[in-house]
C-alpha positions as a LaTeX table, in Angstrom:
\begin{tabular}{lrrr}
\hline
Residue & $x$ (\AA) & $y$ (\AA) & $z$ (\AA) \\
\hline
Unk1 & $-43.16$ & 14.52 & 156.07 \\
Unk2 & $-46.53$ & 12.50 & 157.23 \\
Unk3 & $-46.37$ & 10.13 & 160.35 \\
Unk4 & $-48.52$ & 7.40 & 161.59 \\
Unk5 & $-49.56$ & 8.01 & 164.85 \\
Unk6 & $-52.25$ & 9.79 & 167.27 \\
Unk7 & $-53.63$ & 13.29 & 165.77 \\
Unk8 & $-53.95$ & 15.81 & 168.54 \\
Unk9 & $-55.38$ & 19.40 & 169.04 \\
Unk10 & $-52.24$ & 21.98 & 169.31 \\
Unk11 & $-52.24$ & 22.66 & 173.03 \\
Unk12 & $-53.06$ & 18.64 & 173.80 \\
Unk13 & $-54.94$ & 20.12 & 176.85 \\
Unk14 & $-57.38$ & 17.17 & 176.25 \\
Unk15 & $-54.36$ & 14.39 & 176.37 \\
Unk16 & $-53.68$ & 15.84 & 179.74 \\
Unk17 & $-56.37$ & 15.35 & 181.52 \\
Unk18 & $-56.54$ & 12.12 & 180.24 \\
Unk19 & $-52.95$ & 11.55 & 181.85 \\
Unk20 & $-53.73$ & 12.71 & 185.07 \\
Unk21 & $-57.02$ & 10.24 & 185.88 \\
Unk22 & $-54.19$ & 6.61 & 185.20 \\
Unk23 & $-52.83$ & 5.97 & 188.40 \\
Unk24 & $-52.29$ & 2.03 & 187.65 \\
Unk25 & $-49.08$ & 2.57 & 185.21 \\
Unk26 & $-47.25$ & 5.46 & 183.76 \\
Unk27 & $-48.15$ & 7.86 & 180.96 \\
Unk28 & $-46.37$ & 10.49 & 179.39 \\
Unk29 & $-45.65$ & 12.57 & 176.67 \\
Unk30 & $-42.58$ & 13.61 & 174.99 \\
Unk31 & $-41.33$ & 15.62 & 172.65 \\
Unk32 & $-40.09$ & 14.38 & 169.30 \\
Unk33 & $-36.33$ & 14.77 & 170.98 \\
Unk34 & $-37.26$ & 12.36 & 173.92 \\
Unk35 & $-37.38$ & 15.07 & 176.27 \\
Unk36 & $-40.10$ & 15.00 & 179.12 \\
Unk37 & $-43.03$ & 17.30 & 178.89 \\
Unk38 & $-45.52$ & 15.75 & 180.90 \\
Unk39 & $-45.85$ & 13.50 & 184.10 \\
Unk40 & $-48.58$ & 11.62 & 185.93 \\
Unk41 & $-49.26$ & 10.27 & 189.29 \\
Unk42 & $-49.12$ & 6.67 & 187.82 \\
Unk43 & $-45.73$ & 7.59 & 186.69 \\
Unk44 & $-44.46$ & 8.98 & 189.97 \\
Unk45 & $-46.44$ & 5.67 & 191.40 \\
Unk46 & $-43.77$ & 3.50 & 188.96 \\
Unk47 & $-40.66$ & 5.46 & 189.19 \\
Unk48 & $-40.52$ & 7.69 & 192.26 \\
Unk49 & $-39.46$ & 11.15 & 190.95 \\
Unk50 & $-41.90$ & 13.95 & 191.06 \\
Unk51 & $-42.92$ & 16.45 & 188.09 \\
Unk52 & $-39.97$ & 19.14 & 188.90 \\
Unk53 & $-37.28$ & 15.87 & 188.89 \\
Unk54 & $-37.79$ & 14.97 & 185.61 \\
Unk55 & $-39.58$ & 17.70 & 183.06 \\
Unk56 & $-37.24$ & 19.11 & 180.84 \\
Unk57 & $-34.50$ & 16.07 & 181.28 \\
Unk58 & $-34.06$ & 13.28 & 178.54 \\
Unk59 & $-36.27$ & 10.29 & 178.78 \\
Unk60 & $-32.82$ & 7.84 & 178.36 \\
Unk61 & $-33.03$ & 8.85 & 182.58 \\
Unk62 & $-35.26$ & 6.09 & 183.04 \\
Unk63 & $-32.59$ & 3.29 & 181.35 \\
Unk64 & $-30.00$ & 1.24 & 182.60 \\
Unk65 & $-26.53$ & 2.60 & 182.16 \\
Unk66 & $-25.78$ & 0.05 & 179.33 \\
Unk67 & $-28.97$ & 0.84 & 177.33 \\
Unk68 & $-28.68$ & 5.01 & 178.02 \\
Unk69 & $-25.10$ & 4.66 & 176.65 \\
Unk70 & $-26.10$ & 2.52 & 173.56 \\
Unk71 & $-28.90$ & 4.99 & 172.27 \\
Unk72 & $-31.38$ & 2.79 & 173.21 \\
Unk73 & $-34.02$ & 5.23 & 173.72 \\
Unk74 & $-33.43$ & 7.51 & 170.91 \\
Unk75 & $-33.38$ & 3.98 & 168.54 \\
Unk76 & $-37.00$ & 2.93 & 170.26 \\
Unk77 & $-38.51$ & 6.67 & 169.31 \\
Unk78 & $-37.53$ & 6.42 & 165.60 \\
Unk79 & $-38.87$ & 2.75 & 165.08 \\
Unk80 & $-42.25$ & 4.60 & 166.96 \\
Unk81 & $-42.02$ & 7.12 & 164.16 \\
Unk82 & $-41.32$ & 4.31 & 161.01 \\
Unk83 & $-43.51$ & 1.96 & 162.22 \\
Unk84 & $-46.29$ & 3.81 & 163.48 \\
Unk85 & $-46.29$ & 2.63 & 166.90 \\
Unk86 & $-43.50$ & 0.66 & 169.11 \\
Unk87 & $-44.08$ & $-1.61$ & 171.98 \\
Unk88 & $-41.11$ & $-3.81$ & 173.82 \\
Unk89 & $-40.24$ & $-5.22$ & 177.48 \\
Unk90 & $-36.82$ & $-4.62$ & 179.19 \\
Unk91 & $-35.08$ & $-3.35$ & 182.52 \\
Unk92 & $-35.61$ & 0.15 & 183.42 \\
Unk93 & $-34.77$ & 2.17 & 186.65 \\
Unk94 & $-36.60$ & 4.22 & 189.47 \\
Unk95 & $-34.82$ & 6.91 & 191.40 \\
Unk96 & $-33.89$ & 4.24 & 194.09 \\
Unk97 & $-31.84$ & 2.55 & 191.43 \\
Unk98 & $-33.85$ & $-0.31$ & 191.34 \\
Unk99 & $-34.84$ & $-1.51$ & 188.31 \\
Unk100 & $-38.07$ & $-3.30$ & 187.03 \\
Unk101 & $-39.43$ & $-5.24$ & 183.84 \\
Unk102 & $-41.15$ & $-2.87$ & 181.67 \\
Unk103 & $-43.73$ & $-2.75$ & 178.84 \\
Unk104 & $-42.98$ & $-0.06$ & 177.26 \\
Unk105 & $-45.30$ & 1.33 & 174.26 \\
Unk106 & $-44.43$ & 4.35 & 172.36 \\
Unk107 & $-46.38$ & 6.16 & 169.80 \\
Unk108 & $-45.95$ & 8.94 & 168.00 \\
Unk109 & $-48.68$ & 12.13 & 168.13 \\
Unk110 & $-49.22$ & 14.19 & 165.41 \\
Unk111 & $-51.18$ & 17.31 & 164.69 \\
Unk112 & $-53.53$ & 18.37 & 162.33 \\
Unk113 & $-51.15$ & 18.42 & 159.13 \\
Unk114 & $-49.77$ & 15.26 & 160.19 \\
Unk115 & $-46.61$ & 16.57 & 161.44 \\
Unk116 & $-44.70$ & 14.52 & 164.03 \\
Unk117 & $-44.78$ & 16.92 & 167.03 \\
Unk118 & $-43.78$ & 14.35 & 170.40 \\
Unk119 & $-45.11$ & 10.92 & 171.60 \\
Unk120 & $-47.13$ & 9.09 & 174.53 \\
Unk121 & $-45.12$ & 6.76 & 175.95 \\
Unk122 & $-47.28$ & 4.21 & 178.18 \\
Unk123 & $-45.12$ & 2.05 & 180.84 \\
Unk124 & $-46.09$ & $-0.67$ & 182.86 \\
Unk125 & $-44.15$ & $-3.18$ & 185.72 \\
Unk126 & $-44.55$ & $-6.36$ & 184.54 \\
Unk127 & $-41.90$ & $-7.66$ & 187.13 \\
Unk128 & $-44.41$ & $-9.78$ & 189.20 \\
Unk129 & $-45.38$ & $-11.42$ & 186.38 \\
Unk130 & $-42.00$ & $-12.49$ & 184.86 \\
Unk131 & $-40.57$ & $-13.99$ & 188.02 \\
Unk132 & $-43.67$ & $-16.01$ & 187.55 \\
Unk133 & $-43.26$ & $-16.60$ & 184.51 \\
Unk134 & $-39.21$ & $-17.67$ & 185.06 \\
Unk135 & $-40.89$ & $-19.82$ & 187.95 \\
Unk136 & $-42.76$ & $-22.08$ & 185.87 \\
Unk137 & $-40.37$ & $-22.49$ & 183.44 \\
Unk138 & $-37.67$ & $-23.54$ & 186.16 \\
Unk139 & $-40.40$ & $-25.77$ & 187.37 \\
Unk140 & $-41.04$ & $-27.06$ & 183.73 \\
Unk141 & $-37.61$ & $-27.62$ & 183.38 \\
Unk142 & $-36.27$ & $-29.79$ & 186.52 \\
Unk143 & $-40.31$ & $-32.18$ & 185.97 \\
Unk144 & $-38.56$ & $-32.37$ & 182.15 \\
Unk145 & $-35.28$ & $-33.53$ & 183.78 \\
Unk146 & $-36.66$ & $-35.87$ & 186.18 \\
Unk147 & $-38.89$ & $-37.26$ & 183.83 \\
Unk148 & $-35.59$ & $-38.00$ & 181.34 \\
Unk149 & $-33.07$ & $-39.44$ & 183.82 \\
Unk150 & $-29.29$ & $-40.14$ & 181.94 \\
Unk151 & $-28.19$ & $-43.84$ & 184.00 \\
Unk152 & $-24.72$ & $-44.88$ & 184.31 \\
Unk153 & $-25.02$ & $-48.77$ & 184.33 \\
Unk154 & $-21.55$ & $-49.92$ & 183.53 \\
Unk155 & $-18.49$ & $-48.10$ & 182.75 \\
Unk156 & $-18.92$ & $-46.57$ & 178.91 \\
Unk157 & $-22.44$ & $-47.45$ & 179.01 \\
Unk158 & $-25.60$ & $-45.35$ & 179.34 \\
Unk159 & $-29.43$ & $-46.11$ & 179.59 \\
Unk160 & $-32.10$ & $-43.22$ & 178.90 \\
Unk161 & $-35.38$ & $-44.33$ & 179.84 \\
Unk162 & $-37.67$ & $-42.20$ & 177.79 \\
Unk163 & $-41.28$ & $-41.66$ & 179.66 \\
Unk164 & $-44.81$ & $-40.05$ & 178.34 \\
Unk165 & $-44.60$ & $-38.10$ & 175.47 \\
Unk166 & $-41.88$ & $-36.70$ & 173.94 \\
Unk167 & $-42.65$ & $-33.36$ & 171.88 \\
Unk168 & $-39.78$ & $-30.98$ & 170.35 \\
Unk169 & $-38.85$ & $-28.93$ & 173.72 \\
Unk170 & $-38.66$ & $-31.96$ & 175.88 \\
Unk171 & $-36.97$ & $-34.04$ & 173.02 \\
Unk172 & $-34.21$ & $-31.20$ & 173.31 \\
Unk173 & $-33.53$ & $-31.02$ & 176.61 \\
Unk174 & $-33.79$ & $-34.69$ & 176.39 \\
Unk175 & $-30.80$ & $-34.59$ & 173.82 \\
Unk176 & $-29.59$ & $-31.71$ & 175.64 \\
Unk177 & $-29.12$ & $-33.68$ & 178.65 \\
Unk178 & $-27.75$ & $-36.94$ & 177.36 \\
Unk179 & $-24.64$ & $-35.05$ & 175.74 \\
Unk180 & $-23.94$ & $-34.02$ & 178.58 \\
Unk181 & $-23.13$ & $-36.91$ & 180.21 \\
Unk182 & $-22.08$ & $-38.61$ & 177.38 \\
Unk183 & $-19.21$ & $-35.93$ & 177.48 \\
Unk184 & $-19.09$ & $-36.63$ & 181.01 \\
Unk185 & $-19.25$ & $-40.29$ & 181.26 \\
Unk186 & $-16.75$ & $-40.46$ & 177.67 \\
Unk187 & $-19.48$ & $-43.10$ & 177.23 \\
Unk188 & $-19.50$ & $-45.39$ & 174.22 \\
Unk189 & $-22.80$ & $-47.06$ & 173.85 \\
Unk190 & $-26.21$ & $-45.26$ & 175.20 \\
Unk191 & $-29.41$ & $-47.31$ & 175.67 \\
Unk192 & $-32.68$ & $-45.11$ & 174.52 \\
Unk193 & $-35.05$ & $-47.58$ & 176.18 \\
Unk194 & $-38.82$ & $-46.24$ & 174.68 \\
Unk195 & $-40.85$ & $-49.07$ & 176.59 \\
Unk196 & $-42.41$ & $-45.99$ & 178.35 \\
Unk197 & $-43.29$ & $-43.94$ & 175.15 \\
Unk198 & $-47.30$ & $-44.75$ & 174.83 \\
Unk199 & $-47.03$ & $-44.65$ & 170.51 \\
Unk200 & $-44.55$ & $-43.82$ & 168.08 \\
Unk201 & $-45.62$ & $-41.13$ & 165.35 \\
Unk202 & $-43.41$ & $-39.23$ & 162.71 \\
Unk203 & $-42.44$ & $-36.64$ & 165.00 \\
Unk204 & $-41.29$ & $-38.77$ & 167.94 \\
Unk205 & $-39.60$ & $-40.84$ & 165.57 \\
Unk206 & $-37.97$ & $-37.75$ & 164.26 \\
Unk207 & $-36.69$ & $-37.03$ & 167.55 \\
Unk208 & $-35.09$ & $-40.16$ & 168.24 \\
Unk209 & $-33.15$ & $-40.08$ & 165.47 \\
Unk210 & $-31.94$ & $-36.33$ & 165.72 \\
Unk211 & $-30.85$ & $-37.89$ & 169.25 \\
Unk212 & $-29.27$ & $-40.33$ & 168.26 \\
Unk213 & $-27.32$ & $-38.80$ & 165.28 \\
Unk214 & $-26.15$ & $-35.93$ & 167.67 \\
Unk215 & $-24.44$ & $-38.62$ & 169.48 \\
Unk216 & $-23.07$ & $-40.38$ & 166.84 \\
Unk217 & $-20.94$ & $-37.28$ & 166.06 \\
Unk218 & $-19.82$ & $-37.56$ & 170.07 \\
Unk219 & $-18.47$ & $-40.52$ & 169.05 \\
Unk220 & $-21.54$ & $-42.74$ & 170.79 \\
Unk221 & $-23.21$ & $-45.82$ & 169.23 \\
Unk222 & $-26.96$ & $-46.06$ & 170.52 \\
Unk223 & $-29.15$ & $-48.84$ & 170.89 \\
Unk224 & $-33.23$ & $-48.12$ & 170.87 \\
Unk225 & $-35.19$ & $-51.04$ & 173.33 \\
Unk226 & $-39.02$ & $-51.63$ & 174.19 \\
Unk227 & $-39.59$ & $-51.93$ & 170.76 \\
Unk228 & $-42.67$ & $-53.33$ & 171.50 \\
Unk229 & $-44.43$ & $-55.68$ & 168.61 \\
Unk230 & $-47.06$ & $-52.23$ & 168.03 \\
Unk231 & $-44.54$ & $-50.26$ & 167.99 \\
Unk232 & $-42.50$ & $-51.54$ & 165.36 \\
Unk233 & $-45.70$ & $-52.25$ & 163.48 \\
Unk234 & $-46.49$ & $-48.28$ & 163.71 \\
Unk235 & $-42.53$ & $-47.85$ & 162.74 \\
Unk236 & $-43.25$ & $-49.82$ & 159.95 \\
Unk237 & $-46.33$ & $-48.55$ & 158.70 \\
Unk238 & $-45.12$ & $-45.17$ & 158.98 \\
Unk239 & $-42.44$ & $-45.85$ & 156.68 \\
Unk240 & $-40.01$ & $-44.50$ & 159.40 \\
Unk241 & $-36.24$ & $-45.45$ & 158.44 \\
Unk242 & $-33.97$ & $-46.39$ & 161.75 \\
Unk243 & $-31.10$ & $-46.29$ & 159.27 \\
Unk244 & $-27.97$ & $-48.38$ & 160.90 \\
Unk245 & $-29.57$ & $-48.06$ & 164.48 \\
Unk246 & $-29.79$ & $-50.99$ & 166.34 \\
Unk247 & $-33.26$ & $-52.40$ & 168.45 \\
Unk248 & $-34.12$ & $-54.81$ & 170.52 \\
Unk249 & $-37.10$ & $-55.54$ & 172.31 \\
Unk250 & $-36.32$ & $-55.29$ & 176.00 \\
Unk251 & $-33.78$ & $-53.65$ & 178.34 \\
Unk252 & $-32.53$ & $-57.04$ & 179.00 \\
Unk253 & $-31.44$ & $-57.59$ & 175.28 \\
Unk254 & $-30.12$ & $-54.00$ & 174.65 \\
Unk255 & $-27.52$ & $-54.36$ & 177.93 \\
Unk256 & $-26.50$ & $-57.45$ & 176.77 \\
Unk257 & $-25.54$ & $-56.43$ & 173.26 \\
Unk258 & $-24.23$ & $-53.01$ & 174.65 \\
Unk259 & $-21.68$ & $-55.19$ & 176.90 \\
Unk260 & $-20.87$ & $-56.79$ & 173.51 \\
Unk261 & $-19.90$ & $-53.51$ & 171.82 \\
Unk262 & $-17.89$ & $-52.12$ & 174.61 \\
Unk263 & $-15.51$ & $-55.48$ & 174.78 \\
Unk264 & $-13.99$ & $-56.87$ & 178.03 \\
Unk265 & $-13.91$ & $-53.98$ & 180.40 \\
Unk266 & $-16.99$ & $-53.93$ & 181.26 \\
Unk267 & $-18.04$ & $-57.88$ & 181.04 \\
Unk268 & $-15.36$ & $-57.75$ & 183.64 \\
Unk269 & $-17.29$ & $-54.81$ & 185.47 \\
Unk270 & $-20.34$ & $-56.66$ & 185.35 \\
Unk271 & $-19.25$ & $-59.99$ & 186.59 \\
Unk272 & $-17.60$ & $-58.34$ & 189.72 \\
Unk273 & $-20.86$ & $-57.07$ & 190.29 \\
Unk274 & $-22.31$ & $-60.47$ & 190.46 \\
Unk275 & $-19.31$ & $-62.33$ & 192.07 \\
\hline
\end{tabular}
């Protein structure tokens, strides 16, 4: 049977030496079991155990107990050998039981007759790099969430001022966010006010509405306000249907008709407030 991979002389002195000179991440070869025949400084560098630790043992050593227990490593080595190569991230372990984020790429050697005869499996810690990835994105994610604050005004009724642009991630933690406390609130009426949105295209539109149908089925009527003359213009033009959902042109106008749809309760609310 023929296999992609790396075609090798048969004592791969030559792959060796090459091994020994990476000290920045691990290299090493295996045999086409997944057992260890090689090791490298970078890979002590990485994982801790010397040469006499780990020659001769299973390469599954290196996995968490979940993934050495699933087959994980054997399943990696025969997508190496179908695919011609194999690359993935996940946890994996040094001999202090720590664990870090790995790239791992696998590929398969062959020899002259194209005969699968082991792999070179290249490793490197990529855990600096994902906390700082995860960083950002918890950044990204609590700017998203101040920029779309949920309002309680009256009792059943919410207002979601909508700010800046509003592309597909931050349109669904935007919707996200809003069923959240519409669950939390049992609200009846929410206001999406879009005074702050700078233009209305297709795709903002589309959001809206995917907003506001998602809390239709929680039960939720929703008003859109700062429809702006432009902006219904652009609406318009676009050829953008609101369907049944009701507008008005200022905040003002939307509370005032959301006080209508929630009856008495919270007129009553709202002239305490003013008494």
């Amino acid at each position: 049977m023929a296999y992609g991979g790396v075609a090798v002389d048969g004592d791969l002195s030559n792959y060796q030496q090459m091994i020994e000179s990476i000290t920045e991440y691990e290299v090493i070869r295996l045999d086409r079991d997944g057992t260890i025949r090689t090791w490298s400084h970078g890979a002590r560098r990485l994982k801790q155990y010397t040469a006499d630790e780990v020659i001769g043992r299973h390469v599954s050593m290196f996995y968490t107990e979940e993934d050495a227990r699933a087959g994980l490593a054997d399943r990696e080595l025969s997508a190496a050998v179908r695919d011609g190569r194999f690359e993935t991230e996940g946890w994996r372990m040094r001999k202090d039981g720590s664990r870090f984020w790995a790239n791992v790429i696998i590929s398969p050697i062959v020899d002259e007759s194209q005969e699968l005869v082991g792999f070179v499996k290249v490793t490197r810690d990529l855990t600096e790099r994902r906390e700082q990835e995860r960083l950002v994105q918890r950044q990204r994610d609590e700017i998203l969430e101040l920029s779309t604050p949920v309002i309680q005004v009256w009792d059943k009724v919410l207002v979601l001022p909508v700010i800046g642009t509003l592309d597909s991630m931050r349109a669904a933690r935007l919707t996200e966010g809003l069923l959240e406390r519409i669950a939390l609130e049992q609200a009846e009426v929410v206001i999406l006010d879009i005074s702050g949105v700078p233009a209305i295209d297709t795709d903002v539109a589309q959001h809206l509405l995917k907003t506001v149908e998602a809390a239709r089925l929680m039960g939720t009527e929703s008003i859109l306000s700062g429809v702006r003359p432009e902006t219904a213009q652009a609406i318009v033009h676009l050829g953008i249907e609101l369907g049944t959902l009701r507008s008005r042109n200022s905040l003002r106008d939307a509370l005032q008709l959301a006080l209508r749809l929630v009856g008495t309760d919270a007129l009553a609310e709202r002239e305490s407030i003013h008494a």
